[in-house]
C-alpha positions as CSV (number, residue, x, y, z in Angstrom):
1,X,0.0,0.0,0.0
2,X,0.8,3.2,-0.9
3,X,0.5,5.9,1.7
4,X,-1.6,9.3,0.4
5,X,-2.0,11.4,3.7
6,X,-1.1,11.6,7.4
7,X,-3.7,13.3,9.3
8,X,-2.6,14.0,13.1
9,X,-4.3,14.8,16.1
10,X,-3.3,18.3,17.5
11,X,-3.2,18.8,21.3
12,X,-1.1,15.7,22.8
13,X,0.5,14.5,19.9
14,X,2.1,17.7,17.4
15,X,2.1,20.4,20.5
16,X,2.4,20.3,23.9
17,X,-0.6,22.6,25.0
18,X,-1.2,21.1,28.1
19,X,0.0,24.7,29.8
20,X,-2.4,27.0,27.6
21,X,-5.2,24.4,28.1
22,X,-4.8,24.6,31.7
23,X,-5.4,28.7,32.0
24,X,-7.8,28.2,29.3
25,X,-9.9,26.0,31.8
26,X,-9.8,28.1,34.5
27,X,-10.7,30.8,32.6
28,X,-13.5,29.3,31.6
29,X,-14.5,27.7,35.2
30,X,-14.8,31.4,36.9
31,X,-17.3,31.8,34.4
32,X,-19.3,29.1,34.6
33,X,-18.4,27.2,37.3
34,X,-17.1,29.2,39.8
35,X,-17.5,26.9,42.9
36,X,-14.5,24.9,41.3
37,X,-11.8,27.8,41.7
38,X,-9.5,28.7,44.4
39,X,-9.6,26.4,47.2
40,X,-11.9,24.3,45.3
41,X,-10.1,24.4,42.0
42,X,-9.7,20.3,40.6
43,X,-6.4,18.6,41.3
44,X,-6.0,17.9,38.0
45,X,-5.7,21.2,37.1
46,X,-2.9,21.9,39.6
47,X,-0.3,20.6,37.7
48,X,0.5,19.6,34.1
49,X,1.3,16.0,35.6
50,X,-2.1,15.8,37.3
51,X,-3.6,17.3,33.8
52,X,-1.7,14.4,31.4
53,X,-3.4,11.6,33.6
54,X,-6.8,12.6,33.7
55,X,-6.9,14.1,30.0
56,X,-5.6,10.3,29.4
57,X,-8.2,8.8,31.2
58,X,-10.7,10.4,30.2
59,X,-13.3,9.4,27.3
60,X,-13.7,12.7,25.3
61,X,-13.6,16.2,26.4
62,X,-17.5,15.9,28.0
63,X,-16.3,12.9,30.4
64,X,-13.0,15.4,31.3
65,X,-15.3,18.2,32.4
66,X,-17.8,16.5,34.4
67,X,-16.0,13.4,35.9
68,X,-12.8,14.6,36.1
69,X,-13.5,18.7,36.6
70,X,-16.7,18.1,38.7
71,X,-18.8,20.0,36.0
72,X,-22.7,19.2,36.0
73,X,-23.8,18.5,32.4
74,X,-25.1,21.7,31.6
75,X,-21.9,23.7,32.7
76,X,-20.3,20.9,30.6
77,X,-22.1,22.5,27.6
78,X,-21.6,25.9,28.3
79,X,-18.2,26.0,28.8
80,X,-17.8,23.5,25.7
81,X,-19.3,26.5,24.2
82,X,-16.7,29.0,25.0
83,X,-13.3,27.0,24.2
84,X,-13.0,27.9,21.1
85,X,-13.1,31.5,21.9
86,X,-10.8,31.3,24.6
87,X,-8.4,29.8,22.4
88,X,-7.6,32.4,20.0
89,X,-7.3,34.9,23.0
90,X,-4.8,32.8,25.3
91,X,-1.6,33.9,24.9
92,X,0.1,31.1,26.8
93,X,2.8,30.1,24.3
94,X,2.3,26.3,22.5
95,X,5.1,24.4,20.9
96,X,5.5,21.9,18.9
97,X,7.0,18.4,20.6
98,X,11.0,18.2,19.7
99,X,10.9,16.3,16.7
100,X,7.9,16.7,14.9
101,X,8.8,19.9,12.6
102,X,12.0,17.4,11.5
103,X,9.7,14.5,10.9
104,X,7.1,16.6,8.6
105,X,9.9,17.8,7.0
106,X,11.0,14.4,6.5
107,X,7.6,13.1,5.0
108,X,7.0,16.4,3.2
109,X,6.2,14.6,0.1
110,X,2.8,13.1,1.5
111,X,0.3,16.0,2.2
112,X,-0.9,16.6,6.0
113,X,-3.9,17.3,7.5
114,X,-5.3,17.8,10.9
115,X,-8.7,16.5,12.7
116,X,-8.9,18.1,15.8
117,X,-10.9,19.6,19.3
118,X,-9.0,22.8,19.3
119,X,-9.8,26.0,17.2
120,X,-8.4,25.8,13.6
121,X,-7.6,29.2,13.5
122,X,-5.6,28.5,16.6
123,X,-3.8,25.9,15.0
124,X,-2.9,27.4,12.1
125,X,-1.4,30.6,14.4
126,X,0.9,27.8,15.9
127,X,2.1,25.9,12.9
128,X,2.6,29.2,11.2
129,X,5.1,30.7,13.6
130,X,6.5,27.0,14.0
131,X,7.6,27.4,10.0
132,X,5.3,24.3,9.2
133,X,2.3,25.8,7.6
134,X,3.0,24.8,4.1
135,X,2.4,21.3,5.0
136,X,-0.1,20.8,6.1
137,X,-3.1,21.0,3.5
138,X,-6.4,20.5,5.6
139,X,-7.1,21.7,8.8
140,X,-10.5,20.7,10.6
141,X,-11.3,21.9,13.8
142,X,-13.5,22.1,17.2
143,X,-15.5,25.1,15.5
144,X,-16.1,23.5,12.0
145,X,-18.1,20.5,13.2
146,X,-21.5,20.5,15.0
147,X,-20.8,19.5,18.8
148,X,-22.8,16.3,17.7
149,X,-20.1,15.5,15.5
150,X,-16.9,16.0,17.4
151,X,-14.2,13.0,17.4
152,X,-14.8,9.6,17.8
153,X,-17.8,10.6,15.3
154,X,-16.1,11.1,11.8
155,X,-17.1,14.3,10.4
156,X,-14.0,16.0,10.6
157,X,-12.0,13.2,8.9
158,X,-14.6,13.0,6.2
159,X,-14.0,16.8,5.8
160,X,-10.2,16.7,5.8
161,X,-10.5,14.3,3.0
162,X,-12.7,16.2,0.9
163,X,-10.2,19.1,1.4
164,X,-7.8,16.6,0.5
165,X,-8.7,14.4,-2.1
166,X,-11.1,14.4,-5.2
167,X,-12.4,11.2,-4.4
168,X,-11.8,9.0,-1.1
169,X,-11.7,6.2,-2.7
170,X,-8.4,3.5,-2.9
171,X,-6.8,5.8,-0.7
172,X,-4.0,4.3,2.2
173,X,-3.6,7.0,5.3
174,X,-2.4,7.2,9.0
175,X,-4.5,8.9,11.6
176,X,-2.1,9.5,14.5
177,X,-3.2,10.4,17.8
178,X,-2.7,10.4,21.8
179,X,-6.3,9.1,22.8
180,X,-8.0,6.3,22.7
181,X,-11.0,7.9,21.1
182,X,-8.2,8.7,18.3
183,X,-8.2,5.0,17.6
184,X,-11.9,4.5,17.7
185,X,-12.1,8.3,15.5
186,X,-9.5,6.4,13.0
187,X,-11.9,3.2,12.7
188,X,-15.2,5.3,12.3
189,X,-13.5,7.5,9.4
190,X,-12.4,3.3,7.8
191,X,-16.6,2.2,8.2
192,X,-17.4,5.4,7.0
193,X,-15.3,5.7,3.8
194,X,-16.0,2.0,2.7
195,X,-13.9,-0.8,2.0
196,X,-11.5,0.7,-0.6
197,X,-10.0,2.9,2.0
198,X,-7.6,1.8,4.5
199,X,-7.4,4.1,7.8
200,X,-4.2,3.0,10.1
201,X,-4.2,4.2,13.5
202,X,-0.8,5.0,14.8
203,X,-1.4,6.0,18.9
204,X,1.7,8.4,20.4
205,X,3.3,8.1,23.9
206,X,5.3,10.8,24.3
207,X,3.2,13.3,25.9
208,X,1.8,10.7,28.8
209,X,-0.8,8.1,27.1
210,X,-0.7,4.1,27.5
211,X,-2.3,2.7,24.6
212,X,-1.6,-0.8,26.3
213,X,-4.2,-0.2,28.5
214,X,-6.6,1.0,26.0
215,X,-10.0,-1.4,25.6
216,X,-9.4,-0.3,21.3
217,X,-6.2,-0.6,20.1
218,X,-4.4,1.0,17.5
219,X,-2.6,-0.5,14.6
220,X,1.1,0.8,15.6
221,X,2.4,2.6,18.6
222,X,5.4,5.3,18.4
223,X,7.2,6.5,21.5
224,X,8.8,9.8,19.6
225,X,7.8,11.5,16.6
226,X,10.9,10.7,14.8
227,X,9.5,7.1,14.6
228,X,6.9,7.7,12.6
229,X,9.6,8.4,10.1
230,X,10.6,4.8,10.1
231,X,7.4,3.6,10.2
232,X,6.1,5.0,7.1
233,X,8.9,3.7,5.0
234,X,7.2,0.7,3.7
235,X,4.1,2.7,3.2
236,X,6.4,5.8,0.5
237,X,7.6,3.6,-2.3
């Protein structure tokens, strides 16, 4: 098989942005939840350490809020609501893990794309003043699918490939991401494209997940973005 795209997962697995996403919550909890600030504020928000586990353990982003952050489901919703906002005016700095700008580089003759939760306009801020723009040639974001549709559903991989490709069809890629629901996101975009398109799930461990534990597991695991390099060898000629 013949490799046509690498779509990627943003937060967790090209940028660290486990300290923005941090401020970002609290932001967000003094104004919709303020009974979980100060002395009340979630552990897991009181260290990056604390945040990596939970964020890990958690389903999606609606389990992280209310089981993890003590949200009821409505605050859930509301604050859901605001991220994206609060994104594009955080100006906690984001980079990207050492190694990935060298391994896009390296596989800069298959296009890129990203399915993520975070803002695309956010995302492309980052990978523009990261020098890594040009590569990437779809970028699908929290704001450009209906809450309904967020990942594991796969709307936003259908949309990347339409941005992508003329047609889906015969076409090998690699969904890469630090979540479980990554995996389950890459097998939902396989059912939904058909049988002539082959997704490969490739889970990440260097910012804090255990895919051994996961219940779904993906087809590879890397420990460092440099791997992937090796790993898609097989997959360029």
């Amino acid at each position: 098989m013949k490799l046509d795209a690498i779509l990627w997962d943003y937060d967790g697995t090209l940028v660290n942005s486990v300290p923005k996403n941090i401020d970002i919550t609290k932001h967000i909890l003094s104004i919709v939840a303020p009974h979980l600030t100060g002395d009340n504020l979630p552990e897991c928000l009181q260290s990056e350490a604390a945040y990596h586990q939970v964020n890990h353990a958690a389903k999606n982003w609606q389990d992280l809020y209310v089981r993890y952050y003590g949200m009821t489901e409505s605050e859930m919703l509301i604050a859901g609501s605001l991220w994206a906002e609060h994104q594009l005016t955080n100006t906690t700095p984001v980079q990207l893990f050492t190694g990935i700008d060298c391994t896009i580089r390296d596989l800069s003759l298959i296009p890129h794309g990203i399915c993520s939760q975070n803002a695309s306009q956010n995302i492309l801020n980052v990978l523009t003043d990261a020098h890594v723009d040009p590569y990437f040639k779809a970028i699908i974001g929290y704001d450009d699918v209906a809450s309904s549709g967020q990942k594991p559903s796969p709307e936003s991989g259908l949309l990347c490939f339409n941005q992508l490709f003329d047609s889906p069809e015969n076409k090998t890629i690699m969904y890469i991401g630090d979540h479980e629901a990554d995996v389950l996101f890459a097998k939902n975009m396989n059912a939904a494209l058909g049988d002539n398109t082959t997704v490969i799930s490739v889970a990440v461990t260097y910012s804090g997940a255990l895919p051994k534990h996961w219940a779904t597991q993906p087809d590879f695991i890397i420990h460092t973005p440099t791997e992937l390099t090796t790993l898609c060898v097989p997959y360029l000629s």
